[in-house]
Structures are given as structure tokens and as C-alpha cells.
C-alpha positions as CSV (number, residue, x, y, z in Angstrom):
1,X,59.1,47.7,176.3
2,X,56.6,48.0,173.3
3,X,59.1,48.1,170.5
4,X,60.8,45.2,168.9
5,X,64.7,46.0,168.2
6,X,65.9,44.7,164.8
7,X,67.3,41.5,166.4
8,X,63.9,40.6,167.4
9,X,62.6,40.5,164.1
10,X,66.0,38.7,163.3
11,X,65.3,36.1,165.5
12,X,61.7,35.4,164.3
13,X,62.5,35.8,161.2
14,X,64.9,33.1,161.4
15,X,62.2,30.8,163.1
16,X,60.1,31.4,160.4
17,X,62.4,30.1,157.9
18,X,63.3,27.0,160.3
19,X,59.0,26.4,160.7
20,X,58.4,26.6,156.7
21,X,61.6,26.2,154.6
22,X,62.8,28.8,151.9
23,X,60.8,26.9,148.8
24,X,57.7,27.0,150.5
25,X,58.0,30.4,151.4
26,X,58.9,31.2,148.0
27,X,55.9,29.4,147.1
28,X,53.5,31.8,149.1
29,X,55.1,34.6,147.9
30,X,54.7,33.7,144.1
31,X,51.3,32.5,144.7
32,X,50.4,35.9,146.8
33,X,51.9,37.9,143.4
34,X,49.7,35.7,140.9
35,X,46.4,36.5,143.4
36,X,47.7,40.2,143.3
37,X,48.0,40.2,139.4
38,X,44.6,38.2,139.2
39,X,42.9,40.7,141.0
40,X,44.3,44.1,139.1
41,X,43.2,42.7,135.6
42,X,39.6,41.4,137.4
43,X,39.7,45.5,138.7
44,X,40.4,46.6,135.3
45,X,37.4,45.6,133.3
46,X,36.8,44.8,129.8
47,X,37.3,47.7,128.5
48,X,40.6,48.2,129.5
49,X,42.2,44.4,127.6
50,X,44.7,44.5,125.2
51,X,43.3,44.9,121.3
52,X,44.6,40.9,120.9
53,X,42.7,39.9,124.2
54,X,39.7,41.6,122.6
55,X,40.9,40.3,119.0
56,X,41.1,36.5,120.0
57,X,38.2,36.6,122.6
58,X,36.2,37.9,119.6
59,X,38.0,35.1,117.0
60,X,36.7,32.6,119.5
61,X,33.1,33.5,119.5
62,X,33.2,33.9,115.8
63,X,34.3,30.4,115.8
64,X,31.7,29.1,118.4
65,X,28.5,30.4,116.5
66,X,29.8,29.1,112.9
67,X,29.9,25.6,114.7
68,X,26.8,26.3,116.5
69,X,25.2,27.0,113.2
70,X,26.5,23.9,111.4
């Protein structure tokens, strides 16, 4: 009585799809892997960037305090 056989999660699995349509699911699902990825590199720290994140992000401020100064 307290388990779900597998065509119970067919059948609302199916429902699912018939409630929100395959592209917006696939929608969720690319948006929950983007959040996902978002969140490692925010986990990762500074530290831990690629030498060319580091490289440009230092190019950049380079930049910013030549214009600054002119």
C-alpha cells in the first residue's frame, strides 16, 4: 500500500508532460544545470579561476585605472 509500482510513476510521469510540455520542461532542466554550474564556480573561489579568468580580470582593471587616471 505504501509503494508506488513503476506504472504509477508512468502514469504521472505522463501527466507531467501533458501539464507542462517537453520544451518547457527542457527549459527547467537547462536552467536548473546553469544554477547548478553558477553555484560550483561561486563555491570555488578566486583562487581556484583559470590563469586567463585571472589574466583578463586583471587586463580589465589595468585598463580601468589608466582611464581613471586620464
Amino acid at each position: 500500500m505504501g509503494s508506488f509500482s513503476i506504472w504509477h510513476w508512468v502514469i504521472v510521469l505522463v501527466v507531467v508532460i501533458l501539464v507542462f510540455g517537453t520544451k518547457k520542461l527542457g527549459n527547467v532542466g537547462a536552467d536548473l544545470g546553469k544554477a547548478v554550474k553558477g553555484f560550483k564556480d561561486g563555491v570555488k573561489g578566486e583562487e581556484d579561476k583559470p590563469a586567463t579568468q585571472q589574466t583578463a580580470q586583471s587586463t580589465i582593471d589595468v585598463d580601468a585605472k589608466e582611464k581613471s587616471k586620464q
